[in-house]
Every structure is written in structure tokens, then in C-alpha cells.
C-alpha positions in Angstrom: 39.5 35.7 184.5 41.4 34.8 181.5 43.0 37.7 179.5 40.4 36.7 176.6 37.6 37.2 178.6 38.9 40.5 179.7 39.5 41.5 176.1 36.1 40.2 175.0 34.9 42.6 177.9 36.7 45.9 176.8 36.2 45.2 173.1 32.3 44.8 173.9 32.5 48.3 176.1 34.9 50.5 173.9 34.8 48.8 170.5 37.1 46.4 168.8 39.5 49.6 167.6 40.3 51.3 171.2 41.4 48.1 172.4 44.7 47.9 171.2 47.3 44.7 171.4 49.6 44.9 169.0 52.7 43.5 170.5 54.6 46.9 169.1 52.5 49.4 170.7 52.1 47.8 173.9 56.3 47.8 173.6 56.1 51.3 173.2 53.4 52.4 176.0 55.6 49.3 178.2 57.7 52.7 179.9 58.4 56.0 179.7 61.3 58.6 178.5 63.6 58.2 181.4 67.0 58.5 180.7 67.8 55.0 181.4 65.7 53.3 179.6 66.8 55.3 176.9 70.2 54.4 176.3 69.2 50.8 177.1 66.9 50.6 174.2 69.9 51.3 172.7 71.7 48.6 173.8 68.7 46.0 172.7 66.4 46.4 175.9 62.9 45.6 175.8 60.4 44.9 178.6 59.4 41.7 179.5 56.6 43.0 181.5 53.9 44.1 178.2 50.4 44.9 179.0 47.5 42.8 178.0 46.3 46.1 176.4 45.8 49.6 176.0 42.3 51.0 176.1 41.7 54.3 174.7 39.2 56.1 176.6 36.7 58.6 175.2 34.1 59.5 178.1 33.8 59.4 181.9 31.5 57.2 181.4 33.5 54.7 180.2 36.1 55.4 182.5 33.6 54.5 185.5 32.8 51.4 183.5 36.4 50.1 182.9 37.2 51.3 186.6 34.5 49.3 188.5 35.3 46.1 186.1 39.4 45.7 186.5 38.8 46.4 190.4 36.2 43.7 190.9 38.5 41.5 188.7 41.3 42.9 190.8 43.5 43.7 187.3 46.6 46.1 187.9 46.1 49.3 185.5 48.3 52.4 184.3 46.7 55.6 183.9 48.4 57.3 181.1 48.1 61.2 179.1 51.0 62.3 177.5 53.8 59.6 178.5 56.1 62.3 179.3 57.1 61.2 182.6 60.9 60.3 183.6 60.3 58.4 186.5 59.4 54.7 185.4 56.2 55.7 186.6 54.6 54.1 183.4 56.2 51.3 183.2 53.6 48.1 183.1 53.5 44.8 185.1 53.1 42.1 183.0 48.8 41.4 182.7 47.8 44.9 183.2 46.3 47.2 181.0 47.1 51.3 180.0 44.4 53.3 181.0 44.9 56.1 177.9 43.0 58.8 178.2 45.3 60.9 175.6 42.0 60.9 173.2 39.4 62.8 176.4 41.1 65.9 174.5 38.2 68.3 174.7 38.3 71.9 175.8 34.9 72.3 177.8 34.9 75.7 178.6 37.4 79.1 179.1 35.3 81.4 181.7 36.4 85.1 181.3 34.8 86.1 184.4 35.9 83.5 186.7 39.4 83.2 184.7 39.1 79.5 184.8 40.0 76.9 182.2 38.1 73.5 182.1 39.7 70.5 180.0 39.2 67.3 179.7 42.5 65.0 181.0 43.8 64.1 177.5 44.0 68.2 175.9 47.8 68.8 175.6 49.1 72.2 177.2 50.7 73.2 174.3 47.1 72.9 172.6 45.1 75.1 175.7 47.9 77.7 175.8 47.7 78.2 172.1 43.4 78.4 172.5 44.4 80.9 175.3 46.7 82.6 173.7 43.8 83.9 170.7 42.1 85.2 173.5 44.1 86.9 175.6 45.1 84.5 177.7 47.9 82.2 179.6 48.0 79.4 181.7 51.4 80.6 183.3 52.6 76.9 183.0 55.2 75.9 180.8 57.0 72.9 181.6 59.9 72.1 179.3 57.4 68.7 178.5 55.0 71.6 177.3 55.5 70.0 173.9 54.1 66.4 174.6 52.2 67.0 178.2 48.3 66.7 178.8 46.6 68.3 181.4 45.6 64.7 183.2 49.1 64.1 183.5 50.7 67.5 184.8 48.2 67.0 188.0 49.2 63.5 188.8 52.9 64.4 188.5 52.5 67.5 190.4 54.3 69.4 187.7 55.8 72.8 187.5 56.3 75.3 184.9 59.3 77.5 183.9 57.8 80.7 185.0 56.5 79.3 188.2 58.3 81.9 190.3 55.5 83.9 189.5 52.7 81.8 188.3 53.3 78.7 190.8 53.0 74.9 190.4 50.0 73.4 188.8 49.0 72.7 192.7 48.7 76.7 192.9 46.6 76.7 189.3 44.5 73.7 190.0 40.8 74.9 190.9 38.8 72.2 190.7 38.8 68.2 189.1 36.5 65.1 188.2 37.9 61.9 188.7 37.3 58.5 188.8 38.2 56.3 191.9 39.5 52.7 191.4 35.7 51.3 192.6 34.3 53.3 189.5 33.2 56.0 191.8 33.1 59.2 189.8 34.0 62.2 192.5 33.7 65.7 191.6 35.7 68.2 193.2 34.3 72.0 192.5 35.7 75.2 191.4 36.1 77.7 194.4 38.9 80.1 195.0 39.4 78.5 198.8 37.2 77.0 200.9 37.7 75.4 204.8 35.8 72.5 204.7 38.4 70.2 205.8 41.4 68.8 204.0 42.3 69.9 200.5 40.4 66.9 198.7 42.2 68.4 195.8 45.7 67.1 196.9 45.3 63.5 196.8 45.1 63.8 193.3 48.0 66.3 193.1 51.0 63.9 192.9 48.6 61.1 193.2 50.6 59.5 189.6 48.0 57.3 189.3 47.8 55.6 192.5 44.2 56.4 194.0 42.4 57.0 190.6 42.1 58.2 186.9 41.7 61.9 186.6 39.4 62.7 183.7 38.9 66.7 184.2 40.6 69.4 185.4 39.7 73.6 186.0 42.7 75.9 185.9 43.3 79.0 186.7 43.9 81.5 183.8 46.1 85.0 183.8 46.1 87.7 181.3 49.1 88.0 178.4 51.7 90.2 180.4 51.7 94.0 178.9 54.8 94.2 179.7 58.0 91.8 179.5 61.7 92.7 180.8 64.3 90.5 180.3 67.9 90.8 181.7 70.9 88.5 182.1 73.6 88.5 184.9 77.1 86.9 184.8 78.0 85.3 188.2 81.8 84.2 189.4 80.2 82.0 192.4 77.4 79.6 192.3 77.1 80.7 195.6 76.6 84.1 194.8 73.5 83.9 192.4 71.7 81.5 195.1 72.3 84.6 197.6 71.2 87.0 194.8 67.9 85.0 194.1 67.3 84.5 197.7 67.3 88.3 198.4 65.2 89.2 195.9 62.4 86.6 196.2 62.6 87.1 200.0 62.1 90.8 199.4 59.0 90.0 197.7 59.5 90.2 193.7 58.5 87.2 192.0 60.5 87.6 188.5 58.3 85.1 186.3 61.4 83.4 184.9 64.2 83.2 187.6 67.1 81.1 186.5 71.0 80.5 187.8 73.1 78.4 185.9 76.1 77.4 186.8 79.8 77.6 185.2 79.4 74.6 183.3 75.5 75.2 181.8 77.2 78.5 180.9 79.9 78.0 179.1 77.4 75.3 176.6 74.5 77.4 176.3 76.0 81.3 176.6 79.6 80.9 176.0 79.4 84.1 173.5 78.7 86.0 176.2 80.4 85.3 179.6 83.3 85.2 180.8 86.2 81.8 181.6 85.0 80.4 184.6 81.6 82.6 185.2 78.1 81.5 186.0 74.4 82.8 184.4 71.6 84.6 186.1 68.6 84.8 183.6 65.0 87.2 184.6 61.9 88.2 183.0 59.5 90.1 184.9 56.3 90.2 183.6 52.9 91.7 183.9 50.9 95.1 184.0 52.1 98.2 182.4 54.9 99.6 184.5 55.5 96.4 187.0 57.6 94.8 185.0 59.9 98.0 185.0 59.6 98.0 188.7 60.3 94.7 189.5 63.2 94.7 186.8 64.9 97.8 188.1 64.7 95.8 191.6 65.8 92.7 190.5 69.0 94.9 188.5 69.9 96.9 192.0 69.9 94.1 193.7 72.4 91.9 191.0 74.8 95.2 191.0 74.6 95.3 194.4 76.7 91.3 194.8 78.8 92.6 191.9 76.9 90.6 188.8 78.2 91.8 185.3 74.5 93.0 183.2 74.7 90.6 180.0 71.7 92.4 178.5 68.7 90.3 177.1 70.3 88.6 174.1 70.8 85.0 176.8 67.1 85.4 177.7 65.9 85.4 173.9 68.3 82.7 173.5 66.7 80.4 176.1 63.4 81.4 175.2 63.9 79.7 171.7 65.7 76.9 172.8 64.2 76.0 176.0 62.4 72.9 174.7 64.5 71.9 172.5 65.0 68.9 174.2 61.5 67.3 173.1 62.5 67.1 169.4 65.5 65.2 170.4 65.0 62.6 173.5 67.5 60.1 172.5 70.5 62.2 171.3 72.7 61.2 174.0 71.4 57.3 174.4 72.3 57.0 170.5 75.8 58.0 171.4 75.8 55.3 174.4 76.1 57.8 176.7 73.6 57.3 180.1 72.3 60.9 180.3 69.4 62.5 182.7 68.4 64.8 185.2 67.5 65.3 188.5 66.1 68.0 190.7 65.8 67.8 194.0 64.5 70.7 196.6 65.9 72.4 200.0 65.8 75.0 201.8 68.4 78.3 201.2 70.4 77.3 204.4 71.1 73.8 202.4 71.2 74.1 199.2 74.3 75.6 198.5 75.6 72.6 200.1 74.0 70.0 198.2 75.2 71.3 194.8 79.0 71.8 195.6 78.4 67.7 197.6 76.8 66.7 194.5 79.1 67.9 191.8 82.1 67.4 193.7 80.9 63.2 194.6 80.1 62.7 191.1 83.3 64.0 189.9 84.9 61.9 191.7 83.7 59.2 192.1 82.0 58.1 188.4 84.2 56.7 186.1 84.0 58.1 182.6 81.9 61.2 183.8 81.4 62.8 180.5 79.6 66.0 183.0 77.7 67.1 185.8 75.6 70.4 185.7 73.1 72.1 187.9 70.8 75.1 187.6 68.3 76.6 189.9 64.4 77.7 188.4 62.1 77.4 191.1 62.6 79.3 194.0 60.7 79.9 197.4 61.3 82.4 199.6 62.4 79.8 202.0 64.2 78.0 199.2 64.7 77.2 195.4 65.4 73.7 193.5 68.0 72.3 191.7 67.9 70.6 188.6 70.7 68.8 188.0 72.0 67.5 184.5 74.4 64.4 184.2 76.0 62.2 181.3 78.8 59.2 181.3 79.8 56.7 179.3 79.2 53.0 180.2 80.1 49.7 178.7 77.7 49.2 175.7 75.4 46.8 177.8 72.0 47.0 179.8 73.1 46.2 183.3 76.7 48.4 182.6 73.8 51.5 182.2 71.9 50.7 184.9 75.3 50.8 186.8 76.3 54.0 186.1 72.7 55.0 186.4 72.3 53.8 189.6 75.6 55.5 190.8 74.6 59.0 189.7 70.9 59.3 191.2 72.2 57.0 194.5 74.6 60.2 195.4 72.3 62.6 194.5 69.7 61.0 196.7 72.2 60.2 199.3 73.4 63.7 199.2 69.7 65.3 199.1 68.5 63.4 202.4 71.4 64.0 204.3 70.9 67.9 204.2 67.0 67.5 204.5 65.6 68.3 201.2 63.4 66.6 198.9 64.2 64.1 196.3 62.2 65.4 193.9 60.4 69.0 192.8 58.7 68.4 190.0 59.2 65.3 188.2 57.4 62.8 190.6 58.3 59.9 192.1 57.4 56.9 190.0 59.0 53.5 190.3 62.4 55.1 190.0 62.7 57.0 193.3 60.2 55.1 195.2 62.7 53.1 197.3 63.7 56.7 199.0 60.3 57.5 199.6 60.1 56.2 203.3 63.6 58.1 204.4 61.6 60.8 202.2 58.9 60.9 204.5 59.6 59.8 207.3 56.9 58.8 210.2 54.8 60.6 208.2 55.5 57.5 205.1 52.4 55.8 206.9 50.0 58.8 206.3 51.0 57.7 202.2 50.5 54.0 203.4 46.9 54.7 204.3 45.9 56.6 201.9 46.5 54.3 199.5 45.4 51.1 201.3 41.9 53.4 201.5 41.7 54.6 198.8 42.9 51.0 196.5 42.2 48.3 198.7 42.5 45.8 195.3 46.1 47.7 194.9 45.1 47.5 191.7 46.4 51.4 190.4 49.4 51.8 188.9 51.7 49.6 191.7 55.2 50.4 192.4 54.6 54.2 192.2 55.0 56.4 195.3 55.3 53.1 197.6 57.9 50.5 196.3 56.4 46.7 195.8 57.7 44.3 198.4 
């Protein structure tokens, strides 16, 4: 079908004015805020691969109508909310068309006997924790994306927020969803607390990124404001030692909302004023009904002394708290300096992850030319393990493949050094294009349970191609 017919169509479906192809937008919605493309834009990048358009969806409806049409006429689409990702998983192949359902931003119901939240896929989290907020209420999910994220979105990417250790992952808040499959199926998945009735239908759309349908509704689970909040800091000497620390107390059974460890070099940038040469962070709040918070507090305090932690007091927690997001305001500090800057956070268990960090830090160090740093913190832990989220920059010649270069270099070793001690390549970002090529040493035999999914589920291949499973 020629791309004015399919135009014609959309225009005729949506109206003229949620059909957008202006050249500059369709640049804009062409990729996402990954580092690299970053500091190539910098350097004069632009894709080569633009959509044919971008239709702005208002209504399941037409979400089932646009759905049934670019399968039959086999047309590759990107599902899009917020555009936050950092994973190339938005980029666009050159003919498709943006699925943006940024504008489904209705709030459909808050239930204060069932604690659920129901929104459509386009409502931005910072929007439904401010309507919670009037009442009472919290989501418990705060990603440092909380300024630009919708809700559509933090499913597909199986996101995770910064007080998870209490809270959990949006795949421990997710009650129930509506989606759309790519034959124009609308599928409803309802609101229980648990249910065993066969597989969780809910987790092919956790993660999904697009693949295996558009998500236009989701039902989250809802807590009360905390009554309580106690905040303490913890200087450290070994990175070592605040891994041990954390793993004691979350294997002990406290769940501190915010549970942070940064290491020597995070430290010295963000709470030099109060550490000493040379020493780590630890960073808590516990959180909750009168009197736990004390509790778990005074726990999480015995059990700091205990590995010889120095108290810091609560002045580096209300420091984080009012810079933790900072980050949104300014995406392209670094790239405008022509420095290739990102992160990375990887997963493992406590017997491995000590030894990914020091492999990791040390590798980069050494081997990167014109490292300008390399950081790493852990904020999501397990009682059988915690993340880290590592932070890098370097400087580059001031070209697009000399980025990509040093880009490459810095996530290969990370990768490299993630698999080879048996974690995960990724906790809470996704996978997108980016990290797709590790996917199948990722999964291993089990890479062929992701194959069929998504040969069954998008025969056309037609959803959002390249993420989760590489093109070949």
C-alpha cells in the first residue's frame, strides 16, 4: 500500500490533526534519550530511518482500529508514552509509524477500598502521584524518569522505582491491564489480588516494550502516605562493606523504603561536605505506620554500627531527596560538552555482585582511553541480591562513529563482565535495540521461550522490531 494511502487511511480514522508528519517531529519521536544518541546529536546525527507518521491516539477504540489495519497491511509500528526510555527501544524503521498514546491521559478511577488506581496508558506518574497525594495516597513508585514517565510506558519497560525496596517493581504494583494485541484484539486482564489460573497473563506485557501489543490501561496498586519517615546516612571505607551491610539487613527481613550504597566516587560528587577522603555512602529511609519506622530504623542503625559505619545523620538523605531527579531538567549536559555519558545497571546475586563492580570499574579504568569516570551505586536490593547502576563518561573525538566507539567499549565490558558472573544485563531499564544482541547469552535455552512468544503473539512481526530479539 503506498504511504498516501495509509495516510488517507489514518487521517479518515483519527482526523487530519492527530496524524502528524512534519519532517521535525517525526526527527524528534525518530529515538529516545539514550546517552549515545545524545552526544551524537551533538556531533550533527540525525536518523535516516523517520517514520511515515505519528498518530495520536485518543480511545481503545481507535487503538483496535489502527491495530487490525497496520497488521493486515503488515506496517512495522512503535508504541510510544512518555519517550523516556534509554535503550533505543524507540527508535523507528524507516515506513513505520509511532503509535502515541501520550494523549489516553485519563484517570478512570482511585478505589479506596480495593486500594487500586486505574489510568489510562498516557497519565504521567508524576500526574497520578500528585492526584494521590490530595487524597492520602502513594503509588510507591518513583523512578528517577518520574518527571517525564506515563503509566503505559513503566509496564512495557518493566520499570522500578527508588523506594522499591519496600514498595517493589511496577510487576509487584501491576493488578490488572487492557491492551490491544497487534490483530486488533482488545484483551482485558482483571483486577484480582492472585489468582492460579495458569500463567501470569499479566507478564507478557510486563517487559513486553512493545513487542506483543499496545497497552492502553493499567490498575495499580495504591499505599497509604507513610506516618512516619526516618532517614539516616552511613559513611562506608569499603564498597564491600555496605553490600554486606545491605545484604544483612534485607536478609533479616527489614525492607528500608529507600536503600542506597554509593560508592567512593558518587560520594565525594554528591556528599563531599560530609564524608570522609576515600569513604563510601549508605543512604535509608524507613517508612510507614506510627512506630515501624523507628523500629526498622533503630535495626537498620544496629546493624551499620555493628560493620563499623560512621552515622552521617539525615542532612545526605534530604539532599538526595531534592536532587534525585535532577537529571530530567538537564539530559544533554554532558553530550553538550562532547563527553559520551550513560548508565547502566545490571542485576546478580550477593555471592556476585561484589565481583562485578570491582571487574567493571577496574576494566574500564583501564582500558578506555580518556575515561573522564566510572561510578556505581546499589538501590534495589533482594534478599538474594541487589543491582547496580553504574554511571560512566569519556571523551571521544568530536565525531558520530568516534561516540559510538567509546560507547560501545563501555556497555561491551559491562555486558561482558555481567554474563560472565551470571547476572542480568539489565534491572530496570529494558532491553530495547541497544542490548538486544546479548539477549540470547541473556537467556539462554530458555531465548526460544522469547522466540515464541513473539512469533505467536506478532506473526506480521510488525510491533516495534529489533526490541527484545535483535533483527537478522
Amino acid at each position: 500500500m503506498e504511504k498516501t494511502e495509509v495516510i488517507n487511511f489514518f487521517e479518515t480514522v483519527l482526523g487530519k490533526e492527530r496524524v502528524v508528519t512534519n519532517e521535525e517531529v517525526l526527527q524528534e519521536f525518530a529515538t529516545d534519550i539514550t546517552g549515545l544518541r545524545m552526544v551524537q546529536k551533538h556531533f550533527g546525527w540525525k536518523s535516516e530511518n523517520l517514520a511515515s507518521c505519528i498518530l495520536k491516539i485518543h480511545t481503545k477504540e481507535e487503538a483496535v482500529t489502527v491495530m487490525k489495519f497496520i497488521n493486515e497491511n503488515k506496517i512495522v509500528s512503535i508504541p510510544r508514552t512518555g519517550g523516556s526510555g534509554v535503550c533505543l527501544g524507540l527508535e523507528t524503521p524507516s515506513h513505520s509509524v509511532v503509535i502515541d498514546l501520550s494523549e489516553m491521559n485519563e484517570i478512570i478511577e482511585i478505589n479506596e477500598e480495593n486500594f487500586t488506581i486505574t489510568a489510562q496508558a498516557g497519565v504521567p506518574l508524576q500526574v497520578l502521584e500528585e492526584t494521590l497525594n490530595k487524597k492520602g495516597y502513594t503509588s510507591g513508585h518513583f523512578p528517577q524518569s518520574l518527571p517525564l514517565a506515563q503509566m503505559g510506558g513503566l509496564v512495557a519497560t518493566r520499570s522500578i522505582g527508588q523506594f522499591s525496596t519496600l514498595y517493589g517493581g511496577i510487576e509487584d504494583l501491576l493488578v490488572g491491564l487492557e491492551g490491544v494485541l497487534p490483530t486488533g484484539e482488545l484483551v482485558f486482564i482483571k483486577n484480582n489480588p492472585r489468582k492460579s489460573t495458569g500463567p501470569d497473563l499479566r507478564h507478557i506485557w510486563l517487559g513486553s516494550e512493545g513487542a506483543f501489543g499496545v497497552i492502553t490501561e493499567v490498575t495499580v496498586k495504591i499505599f497509604k502516605l507513610p506516618e512516619e519517615r526516618v532517614m539516616q546516612a552511613f559513611a562506608i571505607e569499603e564498597f564491600q562493606t555496605g553490600l554486606d551491610i545491605i545484604q544483612e539487613i534485607v536478609q533479616a527481613g527489614w525492607k528500608p523504603a529507600v536503600t542506597r550504597l554509593h560508592d567512593k566516587t558518587e560520594a565525594k560528587e554528591s556528599y563531599g561536605p560530609f564524608i570522609k577522603e576515600d569513604e563510601g555512602v549508605l543512604l535509608f529511609i524507613s517508612e510507614g505506620p506510627q512506630g515501624f519506622a523507628s523500629l526498622e530504623g533503630n535495626a537498620v542503625k544496629n546493624v551499620c554500627l555493628k560493620h563499623k559505619a560512621r552515622e552521617l545523620g539525615s542532612k545526605p538523605l534530604e539532599l538526595w531527596l531534592a536532587h534525585r531527579n535532577d537529571i530530567c531538567d538537564h539530559l544533554d549536559m554532558y553530550a553538550k560538552q562532547g563527553a559520551v555519558a550513560d548508565t547502566c545497571e545490571i542485576s546478580a546475586m550477593w555471592s556476585d555482585i561484589g565481583k562485578i563492580y570491582n571487574e567493571v570499574i577496574s576494566r574500564v579504568a583501564k582500558e578506555v582511553p580518556y575515561l573522564v569516570a566510572v561510578t556505581g551505586h546499589s538501590s534495589h536490593s533482594y534478599v538474594q541480591g541487589t543491582n547496580i547502576y553504574f554511571m560512566f563518561g569519556a571523551m571521544c573525538a568530536p565525531s558520530v562513529e568516534a561516540a559510538e566507539k567509546t560507547y560501545n567499549q563501555i556497555f561491551g565490558i559491562i555486558m561482558e563482565t555481567t554474563l560472565k558472573y551470571n547476572g542480568s544485563i539489565a534491572h530496570h531499564h529494558g532491553v530495547g535495540r541497544y542490548r538486544s544482541k546479548w539477549m540470547k547469552e541473556e537467556l539462554g535455552s530458555s531465548y526460544e521461550m522469547l522466540k515464541k512468544l513473539k512469533s505467536a503473539f506478532d506473526p506480521n512481526g510488525i510491533m516495534n522490531q529489533g526490541v527484545l530479539i535483535p533483527v537478522e
